[in-house]
C-alpha positions, -999 to 999 in steps of 0.1 A, spaced: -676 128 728 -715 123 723 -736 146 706 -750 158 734 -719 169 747 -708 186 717 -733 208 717 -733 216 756 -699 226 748 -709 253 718 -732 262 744 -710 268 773 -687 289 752 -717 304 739 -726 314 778 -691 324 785 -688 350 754 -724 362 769 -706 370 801 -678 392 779 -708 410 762 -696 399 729 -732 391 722 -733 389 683 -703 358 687 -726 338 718 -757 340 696 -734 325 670 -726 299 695 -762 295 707 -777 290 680 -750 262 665 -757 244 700 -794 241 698 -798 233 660 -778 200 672 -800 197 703 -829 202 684 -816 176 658 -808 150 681 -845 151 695 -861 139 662 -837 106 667 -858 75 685 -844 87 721 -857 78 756 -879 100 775 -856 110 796 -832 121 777 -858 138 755 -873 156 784 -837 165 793 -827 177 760 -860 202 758 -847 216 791 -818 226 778 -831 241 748 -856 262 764 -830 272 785 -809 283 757 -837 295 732 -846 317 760 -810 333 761 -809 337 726 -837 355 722 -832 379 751 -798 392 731 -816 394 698 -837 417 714 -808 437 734 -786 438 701 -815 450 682 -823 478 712 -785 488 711 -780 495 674 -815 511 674 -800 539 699 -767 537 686 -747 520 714 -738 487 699 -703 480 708 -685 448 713 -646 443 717 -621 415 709 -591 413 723 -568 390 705 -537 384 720 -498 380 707 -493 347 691 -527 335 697 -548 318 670 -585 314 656 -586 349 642 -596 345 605 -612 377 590 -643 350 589 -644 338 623 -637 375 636 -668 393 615 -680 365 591 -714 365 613 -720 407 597 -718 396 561 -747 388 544 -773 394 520 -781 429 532 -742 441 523 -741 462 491 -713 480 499 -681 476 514 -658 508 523 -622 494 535 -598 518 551 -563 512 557 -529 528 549 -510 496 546 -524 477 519 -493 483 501 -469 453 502 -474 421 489 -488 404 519 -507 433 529 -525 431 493 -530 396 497 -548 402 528 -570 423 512 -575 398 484 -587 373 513 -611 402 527 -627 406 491 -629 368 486 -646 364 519 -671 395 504 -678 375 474 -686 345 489 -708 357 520 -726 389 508 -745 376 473 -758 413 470 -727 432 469 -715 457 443 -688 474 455 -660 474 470 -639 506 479 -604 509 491 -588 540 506 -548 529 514 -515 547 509 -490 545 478 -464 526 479 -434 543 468 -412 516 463 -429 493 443 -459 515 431 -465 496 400 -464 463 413 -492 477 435 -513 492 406 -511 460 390 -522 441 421 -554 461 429 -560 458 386 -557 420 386 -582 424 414 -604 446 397 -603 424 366 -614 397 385 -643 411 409 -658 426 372 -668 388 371 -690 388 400 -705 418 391 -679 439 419 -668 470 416 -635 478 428 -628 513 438 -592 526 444 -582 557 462 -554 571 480 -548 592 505 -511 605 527 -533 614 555 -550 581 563 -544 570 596 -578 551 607 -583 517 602 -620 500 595 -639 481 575 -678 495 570 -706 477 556 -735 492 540 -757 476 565 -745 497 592 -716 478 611 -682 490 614 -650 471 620 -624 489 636 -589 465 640 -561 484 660 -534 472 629 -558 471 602 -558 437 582 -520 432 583 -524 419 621 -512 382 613 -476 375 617 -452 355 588 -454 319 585 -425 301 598 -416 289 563 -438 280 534 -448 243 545 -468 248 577 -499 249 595 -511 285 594 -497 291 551 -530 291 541 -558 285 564 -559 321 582 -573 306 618 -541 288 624 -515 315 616 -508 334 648 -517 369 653 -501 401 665 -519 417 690 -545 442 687 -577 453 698 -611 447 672 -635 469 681 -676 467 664 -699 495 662 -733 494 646 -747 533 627 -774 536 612 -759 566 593 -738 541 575 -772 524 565 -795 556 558 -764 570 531 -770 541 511 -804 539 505 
């Protein structure tokens, strides 16, 4: 496959994630497919693929900048919602690839709620979340956690989230606990406004077949449970923490 047809690939994607109105994930997409268009042009290339290859990226640039503008409208009147279905053993549903695009430099807080961050795998899921944090948002400072007690291996818990603590200290993190028996919701919000909501919470990837296979550690090829991931943009969230 040429590089041309790589990038009309992104691009189609791109169009057909438009068509779903899961606009934030086909700018994604758009924008990946023209930096490689717009690459390819600087390389000594006839004139008529040239002219062909501007085409397209008109085309595209066009599109992209039409849902920058209607994302932009939406979370300015409050009716930014997109919705991802992700269906029973399907893969490709890393915590990155599903809201990696939200996190960035304007994320200075991170408010997690979820009642079964309790087990081990559950915890270790939200170990992935917070290492994800660390790596994408370079401003953040906290990190709270509102989950359930685990009454069967409570300690093992404590220690967990204290290991975790100790750790995120070294990036300048700060890891709030707290518990609650009434929880029930499940979402992740950032300080910049966006809110995750995921049907099962984190704990939506099913077991590993055994402990040497695809899927162990690379998140996007362990298959999913299904559920329903739903993103809403306030700017609430944002105006509390100024």
């Amino acid at each position: 496959m040429n590089i041309e047809n790589a990038a009309i690939n992104i691009l189609k994607r791109g169009v057909e994630l438009d068509t779903k109105k899961r606009y934030t994930e086909a700018l994604v997409c758009y924008q990946e497919g023209l930096q490689i268009l717009v690459d390819k042009m600087k390389d000594d290339i006839d004139d008529v693929t040239k002219k062909y290859l501007r085409k397209k990226v008109e085309e595209y640039m066009n599109r992209a900048e039409t849902i920058k503008k209607l994302v932009l409208k939406q979370k300015d009147t409050g009716q930014f919602h997109e919705q991802i279905q992700i269906e029973n053993n399907s893969t490709g549903h890393s915590y990155a690839a599903l809201f990696g695009r939200f996190l960035d430099d304007e994320v200075e807080y991170v408010i997690v709620e979820d009642p079964y961050i309790r087990s081990f795998h559950q915890c270790q899921n939200f170990l992935r979340l917070c290492e994800l944090l660390v790596r994408k948002c370079c401003n953040l400072r906290k990190i709270q956690l509102t989950t359930t007690k685990d009454d069967k291996s409570e300690g093992n818990q404590r220690m967990w989230f204290s290991n975790l603590l100790h750790d995120l200290s070294q990036y300048k993190v700060h890891l709030i606990i707290k518990y609650s028996d009434t929880l029930h919701d499940r979402q992740i919000i950032l300080s910049s406004g966006w809110i995750i909501k995921i049907g099962r919470g984190l704990d939506f990837f099913k077991a590993p077949e055994n402990k040497f296979c695809l899927g162990m550690y690379d998140m996007d090829l362990r298959q999913c449970h299904e559920t329903t991931v739903d993103i809403v943009h306030s700017k609430n969230v944002k105006q509390s923490y100024r």
